[in-house]
C-alpha positions, -999 to 999 in steps of 0.1 A, spaced: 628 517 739 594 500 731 574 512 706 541 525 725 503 534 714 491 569 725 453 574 724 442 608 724 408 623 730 396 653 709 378 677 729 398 695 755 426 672 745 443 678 712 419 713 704 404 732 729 367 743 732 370 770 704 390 745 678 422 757 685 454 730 681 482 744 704 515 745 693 526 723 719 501 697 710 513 700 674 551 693 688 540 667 709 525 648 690 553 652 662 579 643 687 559 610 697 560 601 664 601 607 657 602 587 690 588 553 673 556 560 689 519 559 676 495 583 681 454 570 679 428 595 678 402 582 700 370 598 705 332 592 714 325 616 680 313 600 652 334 591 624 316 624 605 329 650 632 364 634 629 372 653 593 389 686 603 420 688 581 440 704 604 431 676 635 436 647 603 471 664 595 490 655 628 499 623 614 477 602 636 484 563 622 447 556 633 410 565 647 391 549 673 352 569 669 319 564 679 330 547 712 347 522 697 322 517 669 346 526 640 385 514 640 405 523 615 449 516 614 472 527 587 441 534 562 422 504 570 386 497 582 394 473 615 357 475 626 325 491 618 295 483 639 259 497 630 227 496 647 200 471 631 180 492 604 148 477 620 157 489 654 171 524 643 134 525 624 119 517 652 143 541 673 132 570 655 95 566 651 91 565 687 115 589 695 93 610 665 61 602 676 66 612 714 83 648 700 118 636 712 149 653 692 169 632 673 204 628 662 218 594 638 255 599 634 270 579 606 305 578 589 301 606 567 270 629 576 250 634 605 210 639 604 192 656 631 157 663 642 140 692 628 125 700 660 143 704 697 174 722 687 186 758 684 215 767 662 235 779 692 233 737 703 255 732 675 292 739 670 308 743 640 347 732 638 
């Protein structure tokens, strides 16, 4: 048998809309594994919102975030692609200025707006 790449998405994929891992997604993806297989996380979340211990303990061998943005195999940074600092500057002043929210996601934290957003916007996994 050939050894294939599974890519999975997060959200309504491996967890529900509450969090929740089934157990059959827990089997699954252990049984593609004992098969030779390799399963990729692959997600348009930012690297940041890719941290839940119980998502990162499936044994995934990889990450595709950020839509495509971040790559990462067997521990190792593939790829990493930023936005310009000038441009993200620029981005945000505007985007300030005209009283438009704003959200910069990065690898590790996220930093939001302190206007345009309500608690309930946010969910916490």
């Amino acid at each position: 048998m050939d050894k294939k790449i599974v890519f999975f998405d997060i959200d309504g994929t491996i967890w529900d809309y509450h969090g929740v891992i089934p157990d059959s997604t827990i089997k699954g993806i252990k049984m593609l594994k004992e098969n030779g297989h390799i399963p990729i996380i692959c997600t348009g979340r930012a690297m940041g919102h890719v941290r839940d211990k119980k998502l990162l303990s499936l044994g995934f061998s990889g990450v595709i975030a950020a839509c495509g943005a971040h790559v990462e195999y067997d521990n190792k940074m593939l790829s990493e692609q930023f936005l310009p600092e000038s441009l993200t500057k620029e981005v945000v002043e505007l985007s300030l200025k005209y009283k438009v929210p704003v959200v910069l996601e990065g690898r590790y934290k996220h930093w939001v707006s302190s206007f345009g957003f309500s608690h309930d916007d946010f969910v916490e996994i």
